[in-house]
C-alpha positions in Angstrom: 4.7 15.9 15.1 4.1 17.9 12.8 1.1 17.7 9.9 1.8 19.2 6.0 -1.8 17.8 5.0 -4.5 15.7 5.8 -6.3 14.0 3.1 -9.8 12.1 3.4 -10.2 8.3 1.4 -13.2 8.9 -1.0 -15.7 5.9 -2.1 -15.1 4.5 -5.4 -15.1 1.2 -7.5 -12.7 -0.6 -9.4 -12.4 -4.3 -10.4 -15.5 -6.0 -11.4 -17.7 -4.1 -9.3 -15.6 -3.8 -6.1 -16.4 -0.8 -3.2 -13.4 1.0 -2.0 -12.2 3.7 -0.2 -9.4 5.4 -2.1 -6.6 8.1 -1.7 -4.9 8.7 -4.8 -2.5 11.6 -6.7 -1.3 11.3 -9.6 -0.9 15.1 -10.5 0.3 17.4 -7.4 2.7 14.0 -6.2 2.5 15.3 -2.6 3.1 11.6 -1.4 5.4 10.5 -3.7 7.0 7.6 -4.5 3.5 6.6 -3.5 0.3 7.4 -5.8 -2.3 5.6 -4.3 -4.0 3.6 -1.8 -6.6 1.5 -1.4 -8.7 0.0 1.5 -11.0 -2.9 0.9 -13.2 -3.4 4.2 -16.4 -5.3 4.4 -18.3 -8.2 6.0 -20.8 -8.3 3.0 -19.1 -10.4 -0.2 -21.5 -8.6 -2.5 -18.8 -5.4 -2.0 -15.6 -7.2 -3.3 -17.1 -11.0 -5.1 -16.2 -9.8 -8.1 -12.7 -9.3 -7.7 -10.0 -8.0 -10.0 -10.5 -9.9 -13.5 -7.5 -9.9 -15.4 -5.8 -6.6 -16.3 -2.7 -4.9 -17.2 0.0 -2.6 -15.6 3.2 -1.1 -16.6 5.2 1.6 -15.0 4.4 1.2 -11.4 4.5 -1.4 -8.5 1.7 -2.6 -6.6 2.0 -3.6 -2.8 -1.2 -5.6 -1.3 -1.7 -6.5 2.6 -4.3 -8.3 3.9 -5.6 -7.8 7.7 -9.1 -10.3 7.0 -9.8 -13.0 4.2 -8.0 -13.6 1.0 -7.2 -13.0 -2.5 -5.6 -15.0 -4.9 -3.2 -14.0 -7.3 -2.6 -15.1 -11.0 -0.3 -13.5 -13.4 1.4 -14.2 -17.0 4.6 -15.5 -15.3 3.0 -18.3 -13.8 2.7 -17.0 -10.2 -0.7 -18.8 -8.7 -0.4 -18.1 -5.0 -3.0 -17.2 -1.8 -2.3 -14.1 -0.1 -4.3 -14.8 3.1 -4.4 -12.8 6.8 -1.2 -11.4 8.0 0.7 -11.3 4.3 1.8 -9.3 1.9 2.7 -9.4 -1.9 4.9 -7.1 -3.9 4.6 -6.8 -8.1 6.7 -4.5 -9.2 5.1 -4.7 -13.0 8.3 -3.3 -14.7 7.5 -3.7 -18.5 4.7 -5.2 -18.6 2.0 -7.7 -16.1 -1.3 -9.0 -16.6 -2.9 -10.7 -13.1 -5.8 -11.3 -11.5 -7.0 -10.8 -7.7 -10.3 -13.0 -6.9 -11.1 -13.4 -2.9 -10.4 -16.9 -1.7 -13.7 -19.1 -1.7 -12.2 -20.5 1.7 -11.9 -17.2 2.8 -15.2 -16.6 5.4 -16.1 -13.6 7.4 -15.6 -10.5 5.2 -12.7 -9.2 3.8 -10.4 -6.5 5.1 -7.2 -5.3 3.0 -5.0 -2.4 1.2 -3.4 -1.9 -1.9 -0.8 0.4 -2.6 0.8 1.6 -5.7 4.1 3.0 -5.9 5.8 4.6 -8.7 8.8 3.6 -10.6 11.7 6.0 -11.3 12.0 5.8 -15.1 15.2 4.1 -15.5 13.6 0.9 -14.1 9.9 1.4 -15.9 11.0 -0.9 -19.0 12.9 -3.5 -16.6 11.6 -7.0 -16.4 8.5 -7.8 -13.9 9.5 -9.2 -10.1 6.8 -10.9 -7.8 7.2 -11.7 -4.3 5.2 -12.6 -1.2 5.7 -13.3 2.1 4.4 -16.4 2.7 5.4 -18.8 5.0 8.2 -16.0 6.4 7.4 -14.4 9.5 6.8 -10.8 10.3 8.3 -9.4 13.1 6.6 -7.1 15.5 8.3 -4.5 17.4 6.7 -3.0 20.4 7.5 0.6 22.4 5.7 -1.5 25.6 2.7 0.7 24.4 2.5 0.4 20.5 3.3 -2.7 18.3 4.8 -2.4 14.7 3.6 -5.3 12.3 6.5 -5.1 9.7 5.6 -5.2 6.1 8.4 -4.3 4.2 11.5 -2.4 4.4 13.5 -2.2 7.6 12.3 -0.5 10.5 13.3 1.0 14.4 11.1 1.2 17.0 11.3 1.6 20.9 14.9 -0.1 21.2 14.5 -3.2 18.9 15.3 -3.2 14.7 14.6 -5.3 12.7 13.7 -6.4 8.2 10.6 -7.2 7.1 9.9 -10.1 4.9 9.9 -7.6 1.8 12.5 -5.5 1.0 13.8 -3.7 -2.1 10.9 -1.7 -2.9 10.9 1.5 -5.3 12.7 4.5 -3.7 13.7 2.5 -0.7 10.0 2.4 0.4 9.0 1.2 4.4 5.5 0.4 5.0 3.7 -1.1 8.8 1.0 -1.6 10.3 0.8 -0.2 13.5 -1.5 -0.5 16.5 -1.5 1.5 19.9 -4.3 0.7 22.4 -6.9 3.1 23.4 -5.6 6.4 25.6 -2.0 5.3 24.8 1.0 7.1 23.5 4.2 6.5 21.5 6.6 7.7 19.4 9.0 6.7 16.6 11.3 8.4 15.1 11.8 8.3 10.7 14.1 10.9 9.7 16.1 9.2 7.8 13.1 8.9 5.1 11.9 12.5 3.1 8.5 11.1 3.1 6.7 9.7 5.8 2.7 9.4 5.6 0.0 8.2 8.1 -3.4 6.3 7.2 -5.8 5.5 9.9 -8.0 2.7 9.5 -9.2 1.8 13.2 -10.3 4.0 15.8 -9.4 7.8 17.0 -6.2 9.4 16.2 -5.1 12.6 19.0 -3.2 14.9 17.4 -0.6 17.2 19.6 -2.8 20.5 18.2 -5.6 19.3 20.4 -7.9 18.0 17.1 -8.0 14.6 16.4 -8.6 12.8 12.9 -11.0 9.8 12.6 -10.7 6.2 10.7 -10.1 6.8 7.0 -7.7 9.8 7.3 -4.5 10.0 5.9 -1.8 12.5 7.3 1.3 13.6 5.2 3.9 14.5 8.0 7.3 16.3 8.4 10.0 13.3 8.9 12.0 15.5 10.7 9.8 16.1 13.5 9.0 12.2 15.6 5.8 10.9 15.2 3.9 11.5 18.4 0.9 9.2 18.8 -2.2 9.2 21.4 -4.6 7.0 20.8 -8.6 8.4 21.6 -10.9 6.3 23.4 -10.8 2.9 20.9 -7.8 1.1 20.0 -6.1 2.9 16.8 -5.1 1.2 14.0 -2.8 2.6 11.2 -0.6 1.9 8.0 2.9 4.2 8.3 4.2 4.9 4.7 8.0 6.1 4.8 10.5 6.6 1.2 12.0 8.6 -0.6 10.5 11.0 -3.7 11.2 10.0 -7.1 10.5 13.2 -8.1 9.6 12.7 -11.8 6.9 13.8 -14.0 3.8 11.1 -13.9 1.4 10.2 -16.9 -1.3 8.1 -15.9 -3.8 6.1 -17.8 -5.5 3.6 -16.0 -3.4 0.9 -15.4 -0.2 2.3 -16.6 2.2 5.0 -14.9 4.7 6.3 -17.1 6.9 9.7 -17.6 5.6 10.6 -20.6 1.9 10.5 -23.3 4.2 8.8 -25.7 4.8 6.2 -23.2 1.3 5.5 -22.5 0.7 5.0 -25.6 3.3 2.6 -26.2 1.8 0.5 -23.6 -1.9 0.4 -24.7 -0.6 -0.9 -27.9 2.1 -3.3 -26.4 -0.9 -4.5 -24.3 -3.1 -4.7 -27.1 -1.2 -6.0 -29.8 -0.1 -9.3 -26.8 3.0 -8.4 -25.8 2.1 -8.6 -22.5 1.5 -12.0 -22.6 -1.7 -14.0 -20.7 -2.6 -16.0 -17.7 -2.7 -19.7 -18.3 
């Protein structure tokens, strides 16, 4: 395995108050298609209660998982739906979305969960918005006898099985799992077929083949031509693998819009306020 750069989640808020613990680039575009993610972990409501009001995006797509608890989802197209342990949900905002994320009142015993924003290749920027979730679908989880492979979207190998994931057709053929691997285990799987393949840690002790090790909260940005070796330390290890394809095109980012150019951005602050966007009924 080999590591290009190892990145650290920072603490931040968004949303109406929310903590997180982010990893974002919207300027160098070392892990493009993707430009950010997010982890939302806590046992105390006072960190994520407020939620994600209403808002805006355009330009971008937006991929949520949830490990613990619930949000749900509201948006101008008339998508109300729960995206509770075990799921996933897919906006790819296209032209224009406005939605909301509140955690589920039913939802007890903290909340755990990631977002992820991908970007767009230009072409499609202006297309019209596409929701999806998973769920009643099943996810299928492969297993090396050592490691297990939660599938989340795209289509994935691993130990001798292959299988889809509930979501497919994500921007620039994107793959993302969540994997676990017990404590003092190994595996490997192999993603060469993908030009970019990232790691992000969430649970436990990472062992790297260097003899260093990276802790919960650590992202690695990896080689995809080299396999993925993985030794878990002392506690089980959990992590998110990210696999696609660059878009390789110039970002502008405002907020909640991605774009290729200022012009653009602009264009989409006044789309969004002079309506065009729509509203949630």
């Amino acid at each position: 395995m080999k590591v290009i750069q190892q990145l650290r989640a920072m603490p931040t808020r968004d949303g109406d108050g929310v903590n997180i613990m982010r990893i974002a680039d919207f300027q160098r575009l070392a892990l493009d298609p993707y430009l950010m993610l997010d982890e939302i972990r806590s046992d105390d409501a006072k960190d994520y209660i407020g939620g994600f009001p209403p808002h805006p995006h355009r330009g971008m797509e937006t991929f949520t998982y949830i490990r613990k608890g619930g949000f749900e989802h509201r948006d101008q197209l008339g998508n109300v739906r729960a995206i509770r342990a075990g799921k996933v949900q897919w906006m790819s905002t296209g032209r224009g979305v406005i939605h909301s994320e509140m955690p589920l009142a039913d939802a007890d015993n903290g909340l755990h969960g990631f977002q992820i924003w991908l970007n767009m290749p230009a072409k499609d920027k202006m297309r019209h918005p596409q929701y999806q979730d998973s769920g009643t679908s099943d996810h299928p989880t492969l297993s090396d006898g050592h490691g297990q492979l939660y599938l989340l979207a795209g289509h994935w190998q691993f130990g001798n099985e292959a299988a889809d994931a509930p979501l497919m057709g994500l921007a620039a053929d994107a793959a993302i799992a969540d994997m676990t691997l017990p404590a003092g285990k190994q595996s490997q799987i192999e993603l060469s077929q993908y030009k970019l393949v990232a790691l992000y840690l969430y649970q436990g002790q990472l062992l790297l083949p260097s003899g260093s090790h990276i802790n919960a909260g650590s992202m690695l940005l990896l080689d995809p031509q080299y396999p993925l070796q993985l030794q878990a330390g002392t506690a089980d290890c959990g992590m998110l693998l990210l696999a696609g394809n660059p878009i390789g095109e110039k970002v502008v980012q405002m907020g909640p819009f991605v774009m290729n150019t200022q012009a653009e951005i602009m264009q989409a602050i006044n789309d969004y306020q002079s309506g065009q966007f729509g509203e949630i009924v």
